[in-house]
mmCIF file of the protein (N, C-alpha, C, O) and its ligand, coordinates in Angstrom:
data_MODEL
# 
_entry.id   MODEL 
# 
loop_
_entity.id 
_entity.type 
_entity.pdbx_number_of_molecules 
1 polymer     1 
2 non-polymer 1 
# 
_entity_poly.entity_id                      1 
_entity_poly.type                           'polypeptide(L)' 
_entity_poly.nstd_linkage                   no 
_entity_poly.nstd_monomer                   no 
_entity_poly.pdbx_seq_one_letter_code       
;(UNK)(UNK)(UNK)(UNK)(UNK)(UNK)(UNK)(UNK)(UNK)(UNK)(UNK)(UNK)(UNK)(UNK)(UNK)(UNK)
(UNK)(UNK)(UNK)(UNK)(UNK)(UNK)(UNK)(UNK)(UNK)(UNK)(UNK)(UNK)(UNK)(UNK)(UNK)(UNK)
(UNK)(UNK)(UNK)(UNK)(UNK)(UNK)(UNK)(UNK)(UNK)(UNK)(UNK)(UNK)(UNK)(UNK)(UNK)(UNK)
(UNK)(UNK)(UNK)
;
_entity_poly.pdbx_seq_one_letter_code_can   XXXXXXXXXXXXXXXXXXXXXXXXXXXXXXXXXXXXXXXXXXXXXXXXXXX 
_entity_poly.pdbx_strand_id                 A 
# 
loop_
_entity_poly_seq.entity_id 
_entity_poly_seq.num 
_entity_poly_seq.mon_id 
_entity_poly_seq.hetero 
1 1  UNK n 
1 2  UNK n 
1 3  UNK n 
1 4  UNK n 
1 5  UNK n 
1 6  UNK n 
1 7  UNK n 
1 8  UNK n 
1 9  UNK n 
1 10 UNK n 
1 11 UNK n 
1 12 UNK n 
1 13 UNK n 
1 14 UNK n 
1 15 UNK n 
1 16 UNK n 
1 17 UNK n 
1 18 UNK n 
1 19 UNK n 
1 20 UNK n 
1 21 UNK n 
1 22 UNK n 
1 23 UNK n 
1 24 UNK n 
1 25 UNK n 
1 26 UNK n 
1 27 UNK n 
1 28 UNK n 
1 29 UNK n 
1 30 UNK n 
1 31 UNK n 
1 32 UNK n 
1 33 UNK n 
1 34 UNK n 
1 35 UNK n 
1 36 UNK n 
1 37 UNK n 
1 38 UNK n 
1 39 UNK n 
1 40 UNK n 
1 41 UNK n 
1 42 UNK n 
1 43 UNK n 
1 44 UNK n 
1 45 UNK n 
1 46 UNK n 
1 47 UNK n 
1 48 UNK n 
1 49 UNK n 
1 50 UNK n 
1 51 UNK n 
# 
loop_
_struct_asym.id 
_struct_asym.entity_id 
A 1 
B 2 
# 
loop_
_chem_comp.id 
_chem_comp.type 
_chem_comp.mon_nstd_flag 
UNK 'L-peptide linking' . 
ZN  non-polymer         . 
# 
_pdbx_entity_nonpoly.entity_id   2 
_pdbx_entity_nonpoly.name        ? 
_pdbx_entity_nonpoly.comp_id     ZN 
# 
_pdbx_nonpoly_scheme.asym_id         B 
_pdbx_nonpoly_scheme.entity_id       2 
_pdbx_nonpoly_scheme.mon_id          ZN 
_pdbx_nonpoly_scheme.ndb_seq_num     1 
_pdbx_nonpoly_scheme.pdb_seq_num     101 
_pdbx_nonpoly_scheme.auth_seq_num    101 
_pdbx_nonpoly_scheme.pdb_mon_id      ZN 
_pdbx_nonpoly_scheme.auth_mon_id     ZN 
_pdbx_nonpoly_scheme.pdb_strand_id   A 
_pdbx_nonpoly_scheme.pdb_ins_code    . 
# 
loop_
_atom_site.group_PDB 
_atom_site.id 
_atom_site.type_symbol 
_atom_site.label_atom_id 
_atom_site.label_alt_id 
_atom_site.label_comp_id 
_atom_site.label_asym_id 
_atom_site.label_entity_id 
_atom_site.label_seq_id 
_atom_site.pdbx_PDB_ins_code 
_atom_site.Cartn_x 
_atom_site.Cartn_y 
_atom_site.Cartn_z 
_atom_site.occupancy 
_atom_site.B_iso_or_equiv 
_atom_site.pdbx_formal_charge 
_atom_site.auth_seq_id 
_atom_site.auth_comp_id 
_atom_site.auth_asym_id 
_atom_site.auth_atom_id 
_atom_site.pdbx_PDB_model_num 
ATOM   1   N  N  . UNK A 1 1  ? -3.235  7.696   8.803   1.00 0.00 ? 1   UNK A N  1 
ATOM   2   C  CA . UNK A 1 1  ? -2.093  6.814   9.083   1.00 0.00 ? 1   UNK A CA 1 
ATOM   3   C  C  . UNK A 1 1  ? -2.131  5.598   8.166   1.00 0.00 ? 1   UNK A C  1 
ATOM   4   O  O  . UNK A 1 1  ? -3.213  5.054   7.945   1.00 0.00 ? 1   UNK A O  1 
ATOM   5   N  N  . UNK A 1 2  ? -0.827  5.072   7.535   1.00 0.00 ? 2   UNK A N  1 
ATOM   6   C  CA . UNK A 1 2  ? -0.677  4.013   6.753   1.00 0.00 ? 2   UNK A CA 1 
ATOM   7   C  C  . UNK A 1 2  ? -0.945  2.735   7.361   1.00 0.00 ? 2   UNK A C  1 
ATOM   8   O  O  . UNK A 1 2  ? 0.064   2.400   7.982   1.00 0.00 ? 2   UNK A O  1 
ATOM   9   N  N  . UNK A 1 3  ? -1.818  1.911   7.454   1.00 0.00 ? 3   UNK A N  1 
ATOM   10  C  CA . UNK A 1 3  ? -1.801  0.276   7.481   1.00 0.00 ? 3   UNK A CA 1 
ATOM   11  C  C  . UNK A 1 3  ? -1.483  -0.716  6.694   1.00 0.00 ? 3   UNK A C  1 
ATOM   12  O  O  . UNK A 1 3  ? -1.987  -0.897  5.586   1.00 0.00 ? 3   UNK A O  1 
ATOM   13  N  N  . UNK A 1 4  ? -0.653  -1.398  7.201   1.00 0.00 ? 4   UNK A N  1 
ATOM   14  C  CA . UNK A 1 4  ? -0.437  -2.549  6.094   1.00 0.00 ? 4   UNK A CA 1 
ATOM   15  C  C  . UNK A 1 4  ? -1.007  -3.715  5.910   1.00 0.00 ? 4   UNK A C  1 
ATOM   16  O  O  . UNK A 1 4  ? -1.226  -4.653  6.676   1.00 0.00 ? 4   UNK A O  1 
ATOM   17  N  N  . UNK A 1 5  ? -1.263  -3.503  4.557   1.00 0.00 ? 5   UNK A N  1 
ATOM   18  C  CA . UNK A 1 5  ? -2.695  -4.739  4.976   1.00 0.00 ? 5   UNK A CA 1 
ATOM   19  C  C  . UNK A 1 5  ? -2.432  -6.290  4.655   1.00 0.00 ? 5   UNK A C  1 
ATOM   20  O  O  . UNK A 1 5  ? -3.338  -7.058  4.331   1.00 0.00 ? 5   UNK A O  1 
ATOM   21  N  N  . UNK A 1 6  ? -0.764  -6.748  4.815   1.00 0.00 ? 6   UNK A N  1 
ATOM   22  C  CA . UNK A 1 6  ? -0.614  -8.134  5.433   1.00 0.00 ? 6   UNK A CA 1 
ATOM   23  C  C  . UNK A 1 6  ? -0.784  -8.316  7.227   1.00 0.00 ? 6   UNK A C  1 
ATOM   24  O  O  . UNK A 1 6  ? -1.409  -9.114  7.927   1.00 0.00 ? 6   UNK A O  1 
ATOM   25  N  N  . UNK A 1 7  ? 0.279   -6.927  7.578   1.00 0.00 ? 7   UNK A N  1 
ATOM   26  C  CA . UNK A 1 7  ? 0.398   -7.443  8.798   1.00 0.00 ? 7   UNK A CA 1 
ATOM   27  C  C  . UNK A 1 7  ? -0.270  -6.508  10.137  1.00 0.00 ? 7   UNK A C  1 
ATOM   28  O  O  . UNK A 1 7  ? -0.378  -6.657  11.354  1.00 0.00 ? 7   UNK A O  1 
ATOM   29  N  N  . UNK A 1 8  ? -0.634  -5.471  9.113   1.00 0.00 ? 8   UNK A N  1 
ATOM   30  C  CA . UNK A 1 8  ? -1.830  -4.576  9.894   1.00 0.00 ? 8   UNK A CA 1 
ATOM   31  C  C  . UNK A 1 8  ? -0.629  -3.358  10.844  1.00 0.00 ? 8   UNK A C  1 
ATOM   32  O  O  . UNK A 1 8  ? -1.222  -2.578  11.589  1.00 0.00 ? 8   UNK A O  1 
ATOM   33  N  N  . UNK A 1 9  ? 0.403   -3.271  10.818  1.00 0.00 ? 9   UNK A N  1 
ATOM   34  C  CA . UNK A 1 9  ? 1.157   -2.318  11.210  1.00 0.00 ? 9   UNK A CA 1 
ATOM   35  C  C  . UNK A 1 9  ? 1.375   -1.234  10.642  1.00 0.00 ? 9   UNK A C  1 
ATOM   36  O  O  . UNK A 1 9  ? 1.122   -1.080  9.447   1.00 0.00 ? 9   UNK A O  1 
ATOM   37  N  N  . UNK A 1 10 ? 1.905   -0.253  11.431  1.00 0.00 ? 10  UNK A N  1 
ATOM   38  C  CA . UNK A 1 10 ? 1.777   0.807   10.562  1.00 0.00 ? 10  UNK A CA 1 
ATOM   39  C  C  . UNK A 1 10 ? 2.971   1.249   10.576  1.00 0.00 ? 10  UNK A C  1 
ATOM   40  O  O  . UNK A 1 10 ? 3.202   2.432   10.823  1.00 0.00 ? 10  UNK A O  1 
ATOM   41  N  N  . UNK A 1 11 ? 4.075   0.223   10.269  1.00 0.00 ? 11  UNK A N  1 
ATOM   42  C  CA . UNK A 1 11 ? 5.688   1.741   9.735   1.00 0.00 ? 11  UNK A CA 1 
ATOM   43  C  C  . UNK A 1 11 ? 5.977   1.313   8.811   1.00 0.00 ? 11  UNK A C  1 
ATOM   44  O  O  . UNK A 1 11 ? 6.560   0.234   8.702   1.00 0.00 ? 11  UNK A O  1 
ATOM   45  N  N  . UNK A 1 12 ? 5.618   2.110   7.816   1.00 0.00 ? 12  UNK A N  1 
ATOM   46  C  CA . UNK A 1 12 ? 6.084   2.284   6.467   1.00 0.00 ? 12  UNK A CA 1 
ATOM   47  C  C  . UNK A 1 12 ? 6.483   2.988   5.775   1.00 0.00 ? 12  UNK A C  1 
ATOM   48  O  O  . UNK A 1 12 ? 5.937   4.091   5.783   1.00 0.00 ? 12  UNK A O  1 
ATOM   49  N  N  . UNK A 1 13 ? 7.765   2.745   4.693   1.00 0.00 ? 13  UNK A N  1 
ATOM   50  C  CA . UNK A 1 13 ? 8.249   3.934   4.136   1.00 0.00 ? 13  UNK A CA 1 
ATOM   51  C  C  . UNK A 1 13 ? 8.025   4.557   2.854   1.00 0.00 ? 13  UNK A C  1 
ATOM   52  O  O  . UNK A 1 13 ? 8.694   4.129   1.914   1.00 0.00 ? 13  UNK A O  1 
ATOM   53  N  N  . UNK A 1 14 ? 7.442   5.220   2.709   1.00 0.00 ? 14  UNK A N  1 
ATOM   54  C  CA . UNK A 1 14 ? 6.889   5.438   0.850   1.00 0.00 ? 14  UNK A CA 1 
ATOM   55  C  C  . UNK A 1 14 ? 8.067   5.319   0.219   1.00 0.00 ? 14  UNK A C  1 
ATOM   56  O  O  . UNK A 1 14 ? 9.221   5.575   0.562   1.00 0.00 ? 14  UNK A O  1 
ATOM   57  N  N  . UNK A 1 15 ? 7.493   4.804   -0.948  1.00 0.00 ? 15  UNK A N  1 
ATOM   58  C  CA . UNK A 1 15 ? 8.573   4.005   -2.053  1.00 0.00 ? 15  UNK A CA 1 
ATOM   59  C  C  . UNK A 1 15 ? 8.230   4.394   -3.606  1.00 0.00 ? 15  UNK A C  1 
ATOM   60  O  O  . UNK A 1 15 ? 7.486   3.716   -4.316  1.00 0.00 ? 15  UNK A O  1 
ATOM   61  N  N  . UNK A 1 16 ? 8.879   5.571   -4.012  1.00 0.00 ? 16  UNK A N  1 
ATOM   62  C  CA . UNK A 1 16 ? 8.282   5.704   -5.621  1.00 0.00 ? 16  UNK A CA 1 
ATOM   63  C  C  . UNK A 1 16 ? 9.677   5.815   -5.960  1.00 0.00 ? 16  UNK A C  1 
ATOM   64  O  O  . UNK A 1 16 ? 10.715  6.175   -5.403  1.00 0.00 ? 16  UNK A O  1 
ATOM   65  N  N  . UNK A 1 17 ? 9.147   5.165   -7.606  1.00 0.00 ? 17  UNK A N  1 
ATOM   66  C  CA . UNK A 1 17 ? 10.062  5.294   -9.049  1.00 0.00 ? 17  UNK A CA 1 
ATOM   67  C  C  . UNK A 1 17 ? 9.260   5.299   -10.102 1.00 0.00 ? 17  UNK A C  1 
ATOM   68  O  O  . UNK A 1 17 ? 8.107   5.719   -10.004 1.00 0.00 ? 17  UNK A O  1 
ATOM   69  N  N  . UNK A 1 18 ? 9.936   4.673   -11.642 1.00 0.00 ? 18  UNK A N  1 
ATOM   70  C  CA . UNK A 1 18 ? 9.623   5.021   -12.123 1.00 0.00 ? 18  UNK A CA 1 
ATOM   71  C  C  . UNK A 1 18 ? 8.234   3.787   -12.435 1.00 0.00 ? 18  UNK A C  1 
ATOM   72  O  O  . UNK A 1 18 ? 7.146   3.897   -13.001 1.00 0.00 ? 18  UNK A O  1 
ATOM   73  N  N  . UNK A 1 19 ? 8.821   2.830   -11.863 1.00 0.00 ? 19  UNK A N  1 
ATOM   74  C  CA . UNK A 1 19 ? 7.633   1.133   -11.909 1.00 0.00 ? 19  UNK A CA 1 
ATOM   75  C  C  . UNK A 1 19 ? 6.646   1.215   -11.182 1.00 0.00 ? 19  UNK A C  1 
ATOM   76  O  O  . UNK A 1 19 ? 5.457   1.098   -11.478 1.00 0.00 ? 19  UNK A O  1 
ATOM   77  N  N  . UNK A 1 20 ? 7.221   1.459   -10.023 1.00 0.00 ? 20  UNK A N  1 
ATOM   78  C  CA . UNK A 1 20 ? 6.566   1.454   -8.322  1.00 0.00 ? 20  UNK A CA 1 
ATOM   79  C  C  . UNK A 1 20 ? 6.535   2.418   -7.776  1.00 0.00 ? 20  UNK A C  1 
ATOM   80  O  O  . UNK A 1 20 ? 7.398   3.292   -7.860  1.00 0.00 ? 20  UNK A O  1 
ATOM   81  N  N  . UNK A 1 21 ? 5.116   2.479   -6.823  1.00 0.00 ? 21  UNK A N  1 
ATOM   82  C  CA . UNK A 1 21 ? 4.512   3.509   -6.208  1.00 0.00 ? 21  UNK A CA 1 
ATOM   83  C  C  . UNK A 1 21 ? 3.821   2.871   -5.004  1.00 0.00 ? 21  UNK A C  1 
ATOM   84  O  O  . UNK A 1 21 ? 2.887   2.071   -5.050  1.00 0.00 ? 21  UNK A O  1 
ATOM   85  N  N  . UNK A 1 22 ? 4.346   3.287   -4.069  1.00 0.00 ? 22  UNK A N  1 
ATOM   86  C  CA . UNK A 1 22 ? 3.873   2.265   -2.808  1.00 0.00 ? 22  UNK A CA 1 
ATOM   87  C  C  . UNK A 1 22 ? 4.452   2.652   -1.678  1.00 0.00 ? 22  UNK A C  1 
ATOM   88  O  O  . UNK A 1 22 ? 5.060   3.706   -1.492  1.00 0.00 ? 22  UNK A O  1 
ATOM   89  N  N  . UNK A 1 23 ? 4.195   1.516   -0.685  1.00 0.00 ? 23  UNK A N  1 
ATOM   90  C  CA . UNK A 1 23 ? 4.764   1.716   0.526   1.00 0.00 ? 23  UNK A CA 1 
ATOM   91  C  C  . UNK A 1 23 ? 5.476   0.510   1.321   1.00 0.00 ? 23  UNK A C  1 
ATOM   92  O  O  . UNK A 1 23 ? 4.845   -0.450  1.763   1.00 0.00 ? 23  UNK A O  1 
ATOM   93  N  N  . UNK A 1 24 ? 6.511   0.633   1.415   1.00 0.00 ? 24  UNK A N  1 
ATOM   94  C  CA . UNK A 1 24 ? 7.409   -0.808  1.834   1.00 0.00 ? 24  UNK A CA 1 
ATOM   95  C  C  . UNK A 1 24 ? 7.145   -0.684  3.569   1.00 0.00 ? 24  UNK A C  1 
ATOM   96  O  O  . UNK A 1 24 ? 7.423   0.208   4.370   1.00 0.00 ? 24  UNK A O  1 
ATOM   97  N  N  . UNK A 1 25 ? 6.614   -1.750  3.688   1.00 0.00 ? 25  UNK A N  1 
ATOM   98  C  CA . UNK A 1 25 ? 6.487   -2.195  5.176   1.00 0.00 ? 25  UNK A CA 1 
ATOM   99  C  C  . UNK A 1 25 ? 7.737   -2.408  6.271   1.00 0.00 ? 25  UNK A C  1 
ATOM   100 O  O  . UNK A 1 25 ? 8.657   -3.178  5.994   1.00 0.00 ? 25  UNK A O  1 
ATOM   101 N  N  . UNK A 1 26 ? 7.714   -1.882  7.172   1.00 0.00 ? 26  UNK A N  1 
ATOM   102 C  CA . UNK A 1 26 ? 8.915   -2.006  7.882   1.00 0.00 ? 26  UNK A CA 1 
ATOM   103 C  C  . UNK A 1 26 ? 8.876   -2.532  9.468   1.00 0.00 ? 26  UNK A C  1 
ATOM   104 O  O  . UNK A 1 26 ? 9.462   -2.169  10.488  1.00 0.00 ? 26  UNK A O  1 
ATOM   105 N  N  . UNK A 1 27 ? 7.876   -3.585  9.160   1.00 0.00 ? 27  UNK A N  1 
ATOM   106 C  CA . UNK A 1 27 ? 7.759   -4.453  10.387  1.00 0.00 ? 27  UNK A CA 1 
ATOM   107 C  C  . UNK A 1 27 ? 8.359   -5.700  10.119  1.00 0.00 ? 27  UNK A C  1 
ATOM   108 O  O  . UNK A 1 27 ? 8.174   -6.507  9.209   1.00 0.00 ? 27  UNK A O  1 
ATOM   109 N  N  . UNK A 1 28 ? 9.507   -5.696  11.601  1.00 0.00 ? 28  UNK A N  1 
ATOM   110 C  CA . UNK A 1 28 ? 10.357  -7.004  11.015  1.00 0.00 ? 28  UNK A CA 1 
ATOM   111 C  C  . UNK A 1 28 ? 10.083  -8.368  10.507  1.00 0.00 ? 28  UNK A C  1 
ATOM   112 O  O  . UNK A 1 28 ? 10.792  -9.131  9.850   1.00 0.00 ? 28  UNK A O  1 
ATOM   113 N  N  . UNK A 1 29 ? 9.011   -8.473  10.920  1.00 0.00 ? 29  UNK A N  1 
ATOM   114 C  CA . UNK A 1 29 ? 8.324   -10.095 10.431  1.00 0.00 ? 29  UNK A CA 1 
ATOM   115 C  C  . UNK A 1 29 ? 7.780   -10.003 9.423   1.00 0.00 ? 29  UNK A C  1 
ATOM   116 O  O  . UNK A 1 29 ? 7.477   -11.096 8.945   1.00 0.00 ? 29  UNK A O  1 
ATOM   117 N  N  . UNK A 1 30 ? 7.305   -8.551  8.444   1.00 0.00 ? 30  UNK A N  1 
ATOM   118 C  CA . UNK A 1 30 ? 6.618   -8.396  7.212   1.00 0.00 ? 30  UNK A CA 1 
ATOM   119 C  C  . UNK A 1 30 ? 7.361   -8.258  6.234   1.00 0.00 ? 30  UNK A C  1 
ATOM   120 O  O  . UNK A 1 30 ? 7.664   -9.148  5.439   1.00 0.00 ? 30  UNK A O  1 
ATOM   121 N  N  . UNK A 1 31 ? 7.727   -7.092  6.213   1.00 0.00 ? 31  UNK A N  1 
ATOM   122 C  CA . UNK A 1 31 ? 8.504   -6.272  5.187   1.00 0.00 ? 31  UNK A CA 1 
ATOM   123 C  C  . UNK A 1 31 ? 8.197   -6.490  3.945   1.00 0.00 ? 31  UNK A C  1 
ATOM   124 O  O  . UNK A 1 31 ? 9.118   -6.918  3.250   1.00 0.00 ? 31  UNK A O  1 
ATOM   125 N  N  . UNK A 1 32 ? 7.064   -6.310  3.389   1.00 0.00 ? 32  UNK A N  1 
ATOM   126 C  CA . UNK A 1 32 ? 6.291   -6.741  2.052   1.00 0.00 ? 32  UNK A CA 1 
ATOM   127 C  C  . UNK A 1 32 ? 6.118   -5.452  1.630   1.00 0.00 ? 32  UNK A C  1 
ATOM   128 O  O  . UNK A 1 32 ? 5.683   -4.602  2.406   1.00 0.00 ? 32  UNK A O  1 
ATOM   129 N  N  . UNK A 1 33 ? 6.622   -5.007  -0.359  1.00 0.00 ? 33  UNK A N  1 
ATOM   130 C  CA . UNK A 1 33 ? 5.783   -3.956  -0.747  1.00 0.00 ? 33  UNK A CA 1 
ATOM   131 C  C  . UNK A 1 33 ? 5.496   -3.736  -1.258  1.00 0.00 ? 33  UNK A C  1 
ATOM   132 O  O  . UNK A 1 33 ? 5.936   -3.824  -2.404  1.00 0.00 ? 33  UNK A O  1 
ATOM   133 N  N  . UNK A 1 34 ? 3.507   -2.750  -0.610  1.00 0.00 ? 34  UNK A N  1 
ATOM   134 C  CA . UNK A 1 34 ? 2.472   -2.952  -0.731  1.00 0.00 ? 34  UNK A CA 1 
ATOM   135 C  C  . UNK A 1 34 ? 2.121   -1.421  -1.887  1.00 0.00 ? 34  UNK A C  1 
ATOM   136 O  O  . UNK A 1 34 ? 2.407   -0.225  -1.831  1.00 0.00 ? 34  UNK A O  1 
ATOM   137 N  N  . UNK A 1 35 ? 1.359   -2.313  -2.868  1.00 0.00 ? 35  UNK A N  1 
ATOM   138 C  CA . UNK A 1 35 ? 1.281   -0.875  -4.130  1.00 0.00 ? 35  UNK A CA 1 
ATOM   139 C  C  . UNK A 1 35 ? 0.162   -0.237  -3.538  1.00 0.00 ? 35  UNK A C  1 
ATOM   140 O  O  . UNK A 1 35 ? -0.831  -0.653  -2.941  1.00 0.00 ? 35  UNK A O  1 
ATOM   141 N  N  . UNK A 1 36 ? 0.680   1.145   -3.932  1.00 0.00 ? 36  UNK A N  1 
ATOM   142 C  CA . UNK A 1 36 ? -0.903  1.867   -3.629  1.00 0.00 ? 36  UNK A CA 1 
ATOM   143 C  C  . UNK A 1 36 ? -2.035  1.543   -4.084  1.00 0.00 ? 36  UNK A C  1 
ATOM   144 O  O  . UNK A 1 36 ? -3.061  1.405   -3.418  1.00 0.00 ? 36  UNK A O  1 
ATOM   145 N  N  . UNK A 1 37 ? -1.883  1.369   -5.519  1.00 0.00 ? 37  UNK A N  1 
ATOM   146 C  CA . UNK A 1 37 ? -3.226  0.966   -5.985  1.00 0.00 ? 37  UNK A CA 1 
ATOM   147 C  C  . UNK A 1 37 ? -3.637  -0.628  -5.325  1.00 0.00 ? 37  UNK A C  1 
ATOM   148 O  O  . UNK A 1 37 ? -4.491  -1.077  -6.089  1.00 0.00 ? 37  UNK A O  1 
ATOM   149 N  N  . UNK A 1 38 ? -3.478  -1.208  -4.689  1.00 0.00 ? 38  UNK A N  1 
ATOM   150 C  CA . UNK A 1 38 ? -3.609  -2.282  -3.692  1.00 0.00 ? 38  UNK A CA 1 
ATOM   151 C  C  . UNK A 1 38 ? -4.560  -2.570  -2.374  1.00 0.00 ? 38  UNK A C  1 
ATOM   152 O  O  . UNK A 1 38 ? -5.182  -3.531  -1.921  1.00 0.00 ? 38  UNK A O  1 
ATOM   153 N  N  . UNK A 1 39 ? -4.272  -0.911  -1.944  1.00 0.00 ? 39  UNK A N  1 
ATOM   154 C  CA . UNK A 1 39 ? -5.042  -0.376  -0.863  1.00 0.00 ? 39  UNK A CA 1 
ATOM   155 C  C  . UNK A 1 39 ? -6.537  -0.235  -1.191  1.00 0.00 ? 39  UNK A C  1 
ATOM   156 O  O  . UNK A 1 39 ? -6.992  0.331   -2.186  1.00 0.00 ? 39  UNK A O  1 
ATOM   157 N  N  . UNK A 1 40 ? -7.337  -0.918  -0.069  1.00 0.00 ? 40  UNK A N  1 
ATOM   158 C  CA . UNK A 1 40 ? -8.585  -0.870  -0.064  1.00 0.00 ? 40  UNK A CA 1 
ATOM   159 C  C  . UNK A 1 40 ? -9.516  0.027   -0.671  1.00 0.00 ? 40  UNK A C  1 
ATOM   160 O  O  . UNK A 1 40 ? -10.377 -0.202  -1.521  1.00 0.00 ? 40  UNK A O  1 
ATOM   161 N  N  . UNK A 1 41 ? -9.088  1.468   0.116   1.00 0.00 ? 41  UNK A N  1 
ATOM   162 C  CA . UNK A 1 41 ? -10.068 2.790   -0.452  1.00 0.00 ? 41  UNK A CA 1 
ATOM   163 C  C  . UNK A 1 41 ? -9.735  2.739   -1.962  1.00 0.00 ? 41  UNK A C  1 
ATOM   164 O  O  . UNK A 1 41 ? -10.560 2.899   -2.861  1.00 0.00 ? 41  UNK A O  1 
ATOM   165 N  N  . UNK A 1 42 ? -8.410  2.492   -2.120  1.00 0.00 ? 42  UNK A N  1 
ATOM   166 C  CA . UNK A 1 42 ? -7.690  2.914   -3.570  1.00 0.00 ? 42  UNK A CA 1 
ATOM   167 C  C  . UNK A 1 42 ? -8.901  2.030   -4.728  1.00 0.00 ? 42  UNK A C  1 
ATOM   168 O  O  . UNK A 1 42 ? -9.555  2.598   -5.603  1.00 0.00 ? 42  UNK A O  1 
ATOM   169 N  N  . UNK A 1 43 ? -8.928  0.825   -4.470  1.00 0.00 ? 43  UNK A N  1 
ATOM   170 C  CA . UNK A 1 43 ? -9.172  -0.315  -4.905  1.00 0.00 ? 43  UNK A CA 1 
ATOM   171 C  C  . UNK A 1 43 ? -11.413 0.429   -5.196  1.00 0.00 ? 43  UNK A C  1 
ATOM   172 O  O  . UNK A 1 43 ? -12.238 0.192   -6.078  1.00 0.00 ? 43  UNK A O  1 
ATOM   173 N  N  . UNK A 1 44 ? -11.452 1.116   -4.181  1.00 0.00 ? 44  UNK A N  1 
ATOM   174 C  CA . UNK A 1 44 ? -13.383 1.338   -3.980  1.00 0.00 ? 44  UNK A CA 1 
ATOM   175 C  C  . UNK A 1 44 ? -13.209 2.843   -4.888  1.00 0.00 ? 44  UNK A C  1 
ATOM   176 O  O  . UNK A 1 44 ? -14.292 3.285   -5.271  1.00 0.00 ? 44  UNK A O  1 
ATOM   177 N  N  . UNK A 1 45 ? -12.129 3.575   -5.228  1.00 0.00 ? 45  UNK A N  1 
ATOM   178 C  CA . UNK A 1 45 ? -12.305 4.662   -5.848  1.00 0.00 ? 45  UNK A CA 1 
ATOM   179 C  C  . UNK A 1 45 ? -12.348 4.395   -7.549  1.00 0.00 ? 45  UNK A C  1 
ATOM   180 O  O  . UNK A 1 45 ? -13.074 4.948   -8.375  1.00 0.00 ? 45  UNK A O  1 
ATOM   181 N  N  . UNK A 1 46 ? -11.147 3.188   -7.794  1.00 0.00 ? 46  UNK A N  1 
ATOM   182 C  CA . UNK A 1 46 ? -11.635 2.828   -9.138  1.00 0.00 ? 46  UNK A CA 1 
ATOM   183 C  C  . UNK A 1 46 ? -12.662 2.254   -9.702  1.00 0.00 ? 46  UNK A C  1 
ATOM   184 O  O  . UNK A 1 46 ? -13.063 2.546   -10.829 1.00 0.00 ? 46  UNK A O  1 
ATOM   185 N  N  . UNK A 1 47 ? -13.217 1.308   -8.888  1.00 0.00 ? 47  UNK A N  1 
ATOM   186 C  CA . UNK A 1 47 ? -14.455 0.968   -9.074  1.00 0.00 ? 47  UNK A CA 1 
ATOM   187 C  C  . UNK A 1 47 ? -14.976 2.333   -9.781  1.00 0.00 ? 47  UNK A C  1 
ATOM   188 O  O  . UNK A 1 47 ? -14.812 2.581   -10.975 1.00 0.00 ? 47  UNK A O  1 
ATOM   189 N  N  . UNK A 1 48 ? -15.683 3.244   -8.773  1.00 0.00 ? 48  UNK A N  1 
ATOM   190 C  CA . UNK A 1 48 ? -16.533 4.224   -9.084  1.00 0.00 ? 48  UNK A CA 1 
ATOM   191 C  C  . UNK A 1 48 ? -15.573 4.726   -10.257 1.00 0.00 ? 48  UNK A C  1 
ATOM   192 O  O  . UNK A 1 48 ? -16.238 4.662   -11.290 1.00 0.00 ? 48  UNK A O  1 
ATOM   193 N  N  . UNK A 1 49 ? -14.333 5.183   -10.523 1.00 0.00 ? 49  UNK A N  1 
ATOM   194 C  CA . UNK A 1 49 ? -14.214 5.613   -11.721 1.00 0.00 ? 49  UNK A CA 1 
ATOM   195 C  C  . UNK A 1 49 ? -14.720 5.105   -13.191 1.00 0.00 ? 49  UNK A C  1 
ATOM   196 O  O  . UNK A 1 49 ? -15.187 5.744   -14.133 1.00 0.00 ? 49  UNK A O  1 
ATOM   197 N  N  . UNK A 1 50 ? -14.417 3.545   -13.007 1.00 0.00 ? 50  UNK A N  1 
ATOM   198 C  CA . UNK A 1 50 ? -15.009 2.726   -13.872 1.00 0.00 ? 50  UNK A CA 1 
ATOM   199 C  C  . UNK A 1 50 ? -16.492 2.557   -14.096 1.00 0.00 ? 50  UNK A C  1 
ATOM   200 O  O  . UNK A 1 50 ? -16.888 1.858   -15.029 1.00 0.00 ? 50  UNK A O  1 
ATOM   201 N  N  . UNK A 1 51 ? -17.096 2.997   -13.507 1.00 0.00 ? 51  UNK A N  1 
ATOM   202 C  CA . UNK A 1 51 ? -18.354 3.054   -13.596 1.00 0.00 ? 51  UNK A CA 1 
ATOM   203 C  C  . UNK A 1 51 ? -18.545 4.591   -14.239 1.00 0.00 ? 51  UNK A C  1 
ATOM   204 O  O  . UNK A 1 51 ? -19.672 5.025   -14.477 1.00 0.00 ? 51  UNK A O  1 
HETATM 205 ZN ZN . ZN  B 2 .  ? 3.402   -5.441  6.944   1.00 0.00 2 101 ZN  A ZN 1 
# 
């Protein structure tokens, strides 16, 4: 399940083109959107790639 990691909810709608790749938050007080590569795990897998 997707979390959003301003407001910690989870309804979000995936959002790709040709810039952006993500997931737009759809909690009324948030609505921020959040890139994949942004996301935590995302963020611990490049590490290790880079290494
Ligand atoms: Zn949010």
């Amino acid at each position: 399940m997707w979390t959003c990691p301003y407001c910690g909810g989870n309804h979000g709608l995936p959002f790709h083109d040709d810039h952006l790749d993500g997931m737009l938050c759809l909690e009324s007080d948030c609505g921020r959107f959040v890139e994949e590569k942004m996301l935590p795990d995302e963020v611990r897998e490049w590490d290790y790639t880079d290494f």
